[in-house]
C-alpha positions, 0 to 999 in steps of 0.5 A: 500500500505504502509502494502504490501511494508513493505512485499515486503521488508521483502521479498526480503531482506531475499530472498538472502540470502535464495536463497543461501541456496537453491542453497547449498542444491540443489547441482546444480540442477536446478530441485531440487532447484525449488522444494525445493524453491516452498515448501519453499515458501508455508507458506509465501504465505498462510500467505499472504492470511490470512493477505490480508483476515483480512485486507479485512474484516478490511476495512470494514464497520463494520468488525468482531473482527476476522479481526484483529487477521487474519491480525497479525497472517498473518503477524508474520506467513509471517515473520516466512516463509521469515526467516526474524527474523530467520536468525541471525543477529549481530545488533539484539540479538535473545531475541529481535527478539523473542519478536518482533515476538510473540508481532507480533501475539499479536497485535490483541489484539488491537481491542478494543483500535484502529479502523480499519483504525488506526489498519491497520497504526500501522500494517502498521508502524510494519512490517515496522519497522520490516523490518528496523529491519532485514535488512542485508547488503550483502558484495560485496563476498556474492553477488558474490558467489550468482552470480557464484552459480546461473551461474554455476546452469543455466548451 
């Protein structure tokens, strides 16, 4: 729970700002935004799968050594498809969300040293602390131009 939480939030803290994206390149089209919307999020929901698939075979009994290298690698490829460590951010240098991302991928590496359960925590606490990391405070002119962009969309 504590793992799909911290996605949620990567999520949905990147979601505002790319939405405003969306409706830009739209040009007001409702039809064109939802398309470009749906593919955008095709990466972010595969990557889900491949997450919640090493984290089924992490819970496991005896899990496969595979397990933890689908659940990193799900994990670094949802944060690539949310933006999340894309999008520049003045509190983070771009060097450090590099790192953070490609040592995101890296964690499966951790197989012999940690146990499942102990492997899912620490994934757990890293995607946390990534999306602690990326989230952006939005001013009150950012959320008031999303409003009028998505009115002016529905109408």
């Amino acid at each position: 729970m504590v793992l799909a939480a911290a996605l949620w939030w990567l999520y949905f803290d990147s979601a505002v700002e790319l939405n405003l994206k969306v409706l830009e390149l739209s040009g007001g089209s409702t039809t064109m935004a939802r398309a470009i919307f749906a593919v955008g999020h095709m990466l972010p929901s595969f990557a889900l799968l491949i997450t919640a698939a090493g984290v089924g075979l992490l819970l496991e009994e005896d899990p496969p050594a595979i397990a933890y290298s689908l659940a990193c690698v799900g994990a670094g490829l949802y944060m690539l498809g949310t933006r999340a460590f894309l999008n520049r951010s003045r509190r983070i240098p771009g060097v450090l969300r590099a790192l953070v991302l490609v040592a995101t991928f890296f964690l499966g590496r951790l197989e012999g040293v940690l146990s499942p359960h102990e492997y899912l925590w620490l994934l757990a606490v890293w995607i946390g602390a990534c999306a602690a990391l990326t989230t952006r405070t939005s001013s009150d002119a950012d959320v008031a131009r999303l409003m009028s962009r998505e009115h002016a969309a529905a109408e």
